[in-house]
Each structure stands twice: as structure tokens, then as C-alpha cells.
C-alpha positions in Angstrom: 3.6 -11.3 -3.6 5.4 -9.0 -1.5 3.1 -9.5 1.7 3.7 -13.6 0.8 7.5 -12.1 1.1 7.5 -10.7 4.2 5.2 -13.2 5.9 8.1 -15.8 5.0 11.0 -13.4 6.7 8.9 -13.1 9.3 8.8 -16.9 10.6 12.4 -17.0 9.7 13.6 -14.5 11.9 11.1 -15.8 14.6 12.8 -19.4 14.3 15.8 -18.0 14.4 15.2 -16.3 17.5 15.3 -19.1 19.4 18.9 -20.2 19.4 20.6 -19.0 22.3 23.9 -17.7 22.0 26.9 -19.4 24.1 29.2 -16.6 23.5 30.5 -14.0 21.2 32.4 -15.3 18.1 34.1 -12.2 17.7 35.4 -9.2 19.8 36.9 -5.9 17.3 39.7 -4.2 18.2 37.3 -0.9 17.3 34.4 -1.8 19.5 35.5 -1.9 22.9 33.3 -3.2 25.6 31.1 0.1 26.7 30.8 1.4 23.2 26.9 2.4 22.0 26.6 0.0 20.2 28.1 -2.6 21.4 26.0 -5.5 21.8 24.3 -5.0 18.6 27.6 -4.9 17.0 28.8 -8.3 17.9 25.4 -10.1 18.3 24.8 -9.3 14.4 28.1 -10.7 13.7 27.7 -13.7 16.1 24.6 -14.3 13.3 26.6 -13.6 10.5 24.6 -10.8 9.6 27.2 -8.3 9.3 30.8 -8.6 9.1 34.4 -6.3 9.7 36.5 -5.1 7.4 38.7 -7.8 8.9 39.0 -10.3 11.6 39.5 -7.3 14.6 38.0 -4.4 12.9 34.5 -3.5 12.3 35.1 0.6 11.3 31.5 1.6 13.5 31.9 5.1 11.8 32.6 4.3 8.1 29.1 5.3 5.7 27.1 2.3 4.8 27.2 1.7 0.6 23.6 1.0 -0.8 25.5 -2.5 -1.8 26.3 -3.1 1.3 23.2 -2.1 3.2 21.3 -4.5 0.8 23.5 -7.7 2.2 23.2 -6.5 5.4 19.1 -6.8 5.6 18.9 -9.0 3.3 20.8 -11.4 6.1 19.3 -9.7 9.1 15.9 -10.8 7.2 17.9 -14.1 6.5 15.5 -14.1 2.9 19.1 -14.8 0.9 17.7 -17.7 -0.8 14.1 -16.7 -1.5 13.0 -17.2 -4.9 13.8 -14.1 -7.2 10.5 -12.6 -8.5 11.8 -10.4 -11.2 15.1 -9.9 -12.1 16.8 -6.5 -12.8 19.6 -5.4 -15.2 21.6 -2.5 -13.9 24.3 -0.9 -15.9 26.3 -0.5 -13.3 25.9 -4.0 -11.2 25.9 -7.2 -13.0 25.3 -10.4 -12.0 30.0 -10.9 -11.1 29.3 -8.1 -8.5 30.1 -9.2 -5.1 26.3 -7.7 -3.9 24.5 -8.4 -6.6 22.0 -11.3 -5.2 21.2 -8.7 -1.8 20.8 -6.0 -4.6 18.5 -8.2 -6.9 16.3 -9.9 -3.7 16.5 -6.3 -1.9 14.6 -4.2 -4.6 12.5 -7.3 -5.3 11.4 -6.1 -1.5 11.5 -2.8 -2.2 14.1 -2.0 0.4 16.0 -0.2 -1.9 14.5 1.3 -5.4 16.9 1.6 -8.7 17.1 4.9 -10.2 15.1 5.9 -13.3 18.4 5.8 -15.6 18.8 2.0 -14.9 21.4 2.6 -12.6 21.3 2.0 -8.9 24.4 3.6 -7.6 25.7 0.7 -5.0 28.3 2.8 -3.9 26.3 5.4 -3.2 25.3 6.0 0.7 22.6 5.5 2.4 20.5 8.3 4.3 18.8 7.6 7.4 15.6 8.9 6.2 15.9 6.2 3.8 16.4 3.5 6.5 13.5 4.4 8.8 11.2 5.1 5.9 12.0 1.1 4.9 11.6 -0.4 8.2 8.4 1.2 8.7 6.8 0.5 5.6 8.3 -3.8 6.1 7.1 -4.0 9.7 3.5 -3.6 8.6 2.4 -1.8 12.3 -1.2 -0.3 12.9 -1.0 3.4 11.1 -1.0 6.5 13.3 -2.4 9.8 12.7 -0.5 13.1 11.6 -0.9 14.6 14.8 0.2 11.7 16.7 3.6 11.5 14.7 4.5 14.9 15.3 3.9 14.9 19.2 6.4 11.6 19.3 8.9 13.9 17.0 8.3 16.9 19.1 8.8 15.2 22.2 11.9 13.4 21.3 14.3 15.4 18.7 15.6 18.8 18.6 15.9 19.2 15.0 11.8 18.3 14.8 11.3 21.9 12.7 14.0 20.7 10.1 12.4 17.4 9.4 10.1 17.5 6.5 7.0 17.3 6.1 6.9 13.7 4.0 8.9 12.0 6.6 7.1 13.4 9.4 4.6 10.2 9.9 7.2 7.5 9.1 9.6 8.5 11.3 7.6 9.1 14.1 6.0 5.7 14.0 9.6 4.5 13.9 9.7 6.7 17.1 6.9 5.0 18.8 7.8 1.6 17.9 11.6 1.9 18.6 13.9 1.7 15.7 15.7 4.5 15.4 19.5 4.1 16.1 20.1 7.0 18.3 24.0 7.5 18.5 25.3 9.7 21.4 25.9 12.5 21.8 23.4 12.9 19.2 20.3 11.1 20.6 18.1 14.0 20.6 18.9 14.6 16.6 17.0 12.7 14.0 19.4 13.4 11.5 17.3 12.8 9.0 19.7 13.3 5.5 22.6 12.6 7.5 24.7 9.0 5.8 24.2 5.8 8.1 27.0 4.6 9.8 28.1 0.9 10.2 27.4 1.3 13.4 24.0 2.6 13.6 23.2 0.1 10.7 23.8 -2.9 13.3 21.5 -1.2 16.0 18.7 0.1 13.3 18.4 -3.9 12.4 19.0 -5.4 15.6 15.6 -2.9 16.7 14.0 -4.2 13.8 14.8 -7.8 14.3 13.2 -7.1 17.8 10.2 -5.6 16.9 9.5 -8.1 14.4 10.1 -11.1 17.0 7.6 -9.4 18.9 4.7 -8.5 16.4 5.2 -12.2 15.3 4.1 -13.4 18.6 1.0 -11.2 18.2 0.4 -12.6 14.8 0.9 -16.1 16.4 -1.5 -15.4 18.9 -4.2 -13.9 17.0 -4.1 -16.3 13.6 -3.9 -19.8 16.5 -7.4 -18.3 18.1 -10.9 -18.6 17.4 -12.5 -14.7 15.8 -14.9 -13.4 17.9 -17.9 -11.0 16.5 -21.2 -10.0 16.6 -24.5 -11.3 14.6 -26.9 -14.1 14.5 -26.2 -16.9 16.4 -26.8 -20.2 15.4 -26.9 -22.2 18.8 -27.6 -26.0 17.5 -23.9 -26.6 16.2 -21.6 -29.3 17.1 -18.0 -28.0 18.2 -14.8 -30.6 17.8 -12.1 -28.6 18.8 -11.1 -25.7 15.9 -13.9 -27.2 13.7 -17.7 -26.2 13.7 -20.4 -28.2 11.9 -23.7 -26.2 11.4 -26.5 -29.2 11.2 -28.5 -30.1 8.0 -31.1 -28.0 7.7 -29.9 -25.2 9.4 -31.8 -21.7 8.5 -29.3 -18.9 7.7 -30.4 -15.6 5.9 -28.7 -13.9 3.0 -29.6 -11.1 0.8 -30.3 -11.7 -2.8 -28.5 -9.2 -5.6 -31.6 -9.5 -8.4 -34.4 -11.3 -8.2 -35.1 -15.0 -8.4 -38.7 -17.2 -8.6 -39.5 -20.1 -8.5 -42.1 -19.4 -10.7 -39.5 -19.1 -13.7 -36.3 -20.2 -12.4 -34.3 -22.2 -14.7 -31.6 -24.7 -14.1 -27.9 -23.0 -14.1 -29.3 -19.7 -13.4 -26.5 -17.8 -11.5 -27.2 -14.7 -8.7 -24.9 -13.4 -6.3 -26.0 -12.9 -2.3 -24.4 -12.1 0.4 -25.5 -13.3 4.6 -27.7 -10.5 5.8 -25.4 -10.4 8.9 -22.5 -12.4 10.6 -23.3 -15.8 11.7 -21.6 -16.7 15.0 -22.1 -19.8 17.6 -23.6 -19.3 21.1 -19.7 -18.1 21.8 -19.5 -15.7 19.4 -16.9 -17.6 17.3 -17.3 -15.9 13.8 -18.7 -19.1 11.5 -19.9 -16.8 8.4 -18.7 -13.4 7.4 -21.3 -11.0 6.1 -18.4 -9.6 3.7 -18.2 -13.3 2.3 -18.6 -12.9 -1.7 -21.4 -15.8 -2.2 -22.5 -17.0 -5.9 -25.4 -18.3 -6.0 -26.5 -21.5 -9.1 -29.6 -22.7 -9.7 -29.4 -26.5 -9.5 -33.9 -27.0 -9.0 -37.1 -25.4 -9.1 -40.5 -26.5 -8.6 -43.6 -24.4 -9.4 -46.2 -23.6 -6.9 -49.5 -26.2 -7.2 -52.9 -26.6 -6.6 -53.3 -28.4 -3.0 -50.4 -30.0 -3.5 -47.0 -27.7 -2.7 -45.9 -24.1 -2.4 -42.7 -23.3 -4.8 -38.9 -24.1 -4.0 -35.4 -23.4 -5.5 -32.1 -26.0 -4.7 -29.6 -23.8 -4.7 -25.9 -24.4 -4.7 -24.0 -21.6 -2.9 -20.2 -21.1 -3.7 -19.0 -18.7 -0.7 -15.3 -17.2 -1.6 -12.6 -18.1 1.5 -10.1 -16.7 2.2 -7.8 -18.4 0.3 -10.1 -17.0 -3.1 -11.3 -20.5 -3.2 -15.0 -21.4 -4.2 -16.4 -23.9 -1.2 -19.4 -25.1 -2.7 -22.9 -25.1 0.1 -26.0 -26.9 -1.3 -29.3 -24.8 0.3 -32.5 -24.9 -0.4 -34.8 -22.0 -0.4 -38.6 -22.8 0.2 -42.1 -21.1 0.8 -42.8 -22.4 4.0 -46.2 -20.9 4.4 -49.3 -23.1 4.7 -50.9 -23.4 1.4 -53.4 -20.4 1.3 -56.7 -19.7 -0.2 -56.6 -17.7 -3.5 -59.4 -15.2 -4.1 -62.7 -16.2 -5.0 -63.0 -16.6 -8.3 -65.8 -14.3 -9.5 -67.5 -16.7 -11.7 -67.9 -19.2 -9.3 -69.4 -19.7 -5.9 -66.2 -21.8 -4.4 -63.0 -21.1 -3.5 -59.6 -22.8 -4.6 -56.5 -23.8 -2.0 -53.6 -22.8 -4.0 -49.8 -23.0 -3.1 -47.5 -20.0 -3.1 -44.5 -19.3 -5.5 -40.9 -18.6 -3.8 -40.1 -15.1 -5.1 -37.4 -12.6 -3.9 -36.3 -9.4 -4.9 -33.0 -7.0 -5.6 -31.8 -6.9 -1.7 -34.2 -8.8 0.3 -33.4 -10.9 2.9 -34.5 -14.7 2.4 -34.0 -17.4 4.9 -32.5 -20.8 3.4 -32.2 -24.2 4.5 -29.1 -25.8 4.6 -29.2 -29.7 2.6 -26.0 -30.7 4.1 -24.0 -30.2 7.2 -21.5 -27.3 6.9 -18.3 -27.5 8.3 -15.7 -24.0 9.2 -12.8 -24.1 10.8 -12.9 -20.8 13.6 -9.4 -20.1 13.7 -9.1 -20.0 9.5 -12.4 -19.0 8.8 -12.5 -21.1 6.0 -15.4 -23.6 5.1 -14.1 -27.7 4.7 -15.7 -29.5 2.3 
């Protein structure tokens, strides 16, 4: 749910990116023009993000409450009418308090986390460690190593020896990624327990608010195009723009978990498989995953015969998307030998053409026919029905 969450505050803030500003709304008295944080300042309350303690002052340097640090993200994220997923009872915030919606929607996000006593403090202030160990763990980046943390801390604060060991890789990928509010004259200090200012509130979530526009654009970019990969490539498909259609009768391999036959298959029989290996197109589009969950139901056998026909098994094939949804792939798995001759038989002087049961084993690879066209979209992955 909370991934669904963040996905949603994502494409908010990336919409919202887009209006351009035609001038400040509001200038404070406190926040002259050259101050640190400046622009952050009044383009968070251009937004109406954050707000003064009245119409010409902001107090930069006055200790963000948890209350009011909940509000804040909560509008920087602009998630203030998201659907409540569980609702707390706090004994010391209930639902007349002027935060308590930002409080409720904030721990539902797991900015901020109640106490054990049922109490969440809102008046209480809020460390920096606190703040980068939240943005960090929202922006969903690629992980870094241990060692990599500390060379970003080492290279960048004085007070690297004093920072402990828990917060070590959080705040150095808040290094890397930039967004840390670094205050002058202190820049070179994390400041680890030290209380967040107003101030350096407005610049940790204008960074954020950045970074996020830009790993959106990523996102965009990778989720709007085609995955590439390596594996068996099927080169008789037909291509209409996102949409590839492997051909009846296609022959795809998978791996069998048990052991069928056709020799004593029954109707509704269930086995799971898997595809022995990706399948891809002749331009490496990734059609079928080899991680694919398949589940496998006996719909048909027929039994080998006498001159006549080796053994087969209809299968219908449920392959798991990504969407956990069952897309249902009708297949048909086959001897496709030429009948053979059996042994002699030792009490007679002639020998018999018999056909060949269809028979696989726990983990072996059997190739299948497809009995209808299958269609997959290349930039979902998913299979259409």
C-alpha cells in the first residue's frame, strides 16, 4: 500500500512541476533577499507549502514541531487528500487539533512514527537525523554500500567521527543524492541530533521535491519503453507498435515441476512450469519472463496407438502478470517423433509400428505448441487476452 502511496505523490508532485511561477506571492520581513535560504523559502510559500507566522514573518530559525513538520510534507508531497489507510488514536492529538489530518496521513506514510505509549508528542521537535533518515527511505534510490556512504560523509562533514554508526548509510546517500540542508556557517557539520529549523525544513523539501521531479522522469522513461534482455528468440512475431503477437503454433519451452504423461493424464490435472529461459523477439524486447509463475491444467490427453498416433496433452497455461492476474495460454504439448518400431516381440517373427507416449519429468524442459496467437504488450509486460 505504501509503494501504491508514494507512486501517487510522485505524479503529483511531477504535475505540479509544471506550472511556472509569475512571481513571488510573498516577500518576509525576516528573509531578506541574499539570505541561505532564500529562494526555497518563498518558492514553498508561493506553493502554499509552508506558511509565516504572519503575513511578513516567516521566523527561518524557530525549531520545527513534529505537528508542524507533518503539514509541511504532507503539502510539499501535496498527498492531503489521499485516502486514510488506518486511522490512529493519540492521547494527546485528537481529531479538533489544528494538525491532526498531516499527523494521521503522515504516520500512515511512515514519515513520522507514534511513540509506544500512544502518544506522539506534536510539540516535540524534530532532529535532522530524523529528516534525512525519512527522505531517504521515501525517495526509493538505488542502495549504496557501507563503504561508499562513509567516503561521501568523510569527504564532506567535519563532525563524520560523531555521526553514528546507524545513520552512517542514510545520510550519506542523502549526501550523494543532495538533500541535506546545509546552513552556513555550518555546511561542513551534519548536525546530526541537532533540532531542524524552519528554515532548513523549506530547503530539505525543496531538495526533495527536486530529486523526486527528476527520478520521476527516469521512472517515465523506463516504464514508457520496451525491456530489453537476453534468451530465446522467437523471430516469426508480428509487432503493432507496443503490442507483440507470437503466431499460433509457436514452440516455446518450459520446465515442468512433477511429472506429467500422456499415458495417464487426467482432465483437470494441475502442474506448475516455468519457461526454460526468457523469450525475447529478434530485438530483444523481453516477451516472456523466465521468473513468470506459470500453472499448468490439464484440459486433453490422448494415449499413444498402434499405427495410428504418438501421445498428446492440451494444456491450458495460466502465466501470473504483473498485475498478479492469471492470463490464461492454451498449448499443446505433443510427441512429435515419427511413430517408431517397438521391439520384436519374442514370440513372433514380425515386428509392430507403435506410437510413442508424451512423458516428462520433475525439471525437464519440454517444448509446447502454442493453439492460439499470444499477444504481450513490451512496455507492461503483461499478456492481453
Amino acid at each position: 500500500m505504501k509503494r501504491r502511496i508514494l507512486k501517487q505523490l510522485i505524479l503529483s508532485i511531477f504535475c505540479s512541476m509544471f506550472i511556472t511561477l509569475t512571481g513571488l506571492a510573498m516577500e518576509y520581513k525576516d528573509i531578506p533577499i541574499g539570505y541561505w535560504a532564500y529562494g526555497e523559502i518563498n518558492e514553498l510559500t508561493d506553493k502554499n507549502i509552508i506558511s509565516g507566522y504572519s503575513k511578513e514573518l516567516y521566523l527561518p530559525e524557530k525549531n520545527v514541531t513534529r505537528a508542524e513538520f507533518c503539514a509541511m510534507v504532507i503539502k510539499a508531497l501535496e498527498q492531503e487528500d489521499i485516502p486514510i489507510e488506518k486511522m490512529y488514536s493519540f492521547e494527546d492529538v485528537d481529531n479538533s487539533y489544528w494538525a491532526y489530518k498531516y499527523i494521521i496521513r503522515a504516520v500512515n506514510l511512515e514519515i513520522l512514527k507514534p511513540a509506544d505509549n500512544n502518544y506522539f508528542y506534536p510539540d516535540d521537535f524534530v532532529t535532522r537525523s530524523e529528516v534525512i533518515t525519512f527522505l531517504v527511505n521515501l525517495l526509493k534510490t538505488e542502495d549504496i554500500s557501507k563503504q561508499d556512504a562513509i567516503y561521501a560523509l568523510q569527504n564532506n562533514f567535519s563532525d563524520f567521527e560523531d555521526i553514528p554508526d546507524w545513520l552512517k548509510v542514510p545520510a550519506g546517500k542523502a549526501q550523494i543524492i543532495d538533500v541535506i540542508a546545509k546552513e552556513p556557517p555550518r555546511e561542513k557539520f551534519l548536525d546530526y541530533d541537532k533540532f531542524v529549523t524552519r528554515a532548513q525544513a523549506a530547503v530539505f523539501l525543496a531538495k526533495m521535491r527536486k530529486v523526486t521531479h527528476s527520478y520521476l522522469l527516469e521512472k517515465i522513461q523506463e516504464e514508457t519503453s520496451p525491456k530489453i534482455a537476453e534468451g530465446i528468440i522467437i523471430d516469426n512475431v508480428l509487432r503493432d507498435g507496443d503490442v507483440v503477437t507470437l503466431p499460433r503454433m509457436t514452440v516455446l519451452p518450459i520446465t515442468i515441476k512433477g511429472q506429467l504423461s500422456s499415458k495417464d493424464a487426467l482432465p483437470g490435472q494441475m502442474f506448475k512450469a516455468a519457461f526454460a529461459n526468457n523469450i525475447v523477439d529478434y530485438e530483444h524486447h523481453l516477451l516472456l519472463s523466465k521468473d513468470i509463475i506459470i500453472i499448468g491444467k490439464v484440459l486433453d490427453s490422448t494415449k499413444a496407438k498402434n499405427l495410428i498416433n504418438n501421445g498428446d496433452i492440451l494444456f491450458e497455461l495460466s502465466g501470473i502478470n504483473k498485475n498478479n492476474n492469471l492470463t490464461r495460454i492454451f498449448a499443446l504439448a505433443s510427441y512429435d517423433a515419427p511413430l517408431i518400431e517397438a521391439n520384436k516381440l519374442k514370440k513372433a517373427a514380425k515386428t509392430v509400428i507403435k506410437g510413442r507416449d508424451f512423458s516428462a519429468k520433475d525439471g525437464q524442459i519440454i517444448y509446447i505448441k502454442l493453439f492460439k496467437p499470444l499477444r504481450v504488450n513490451i512496455v507492461t509486460g503483461e499478456v492481453l487476452d
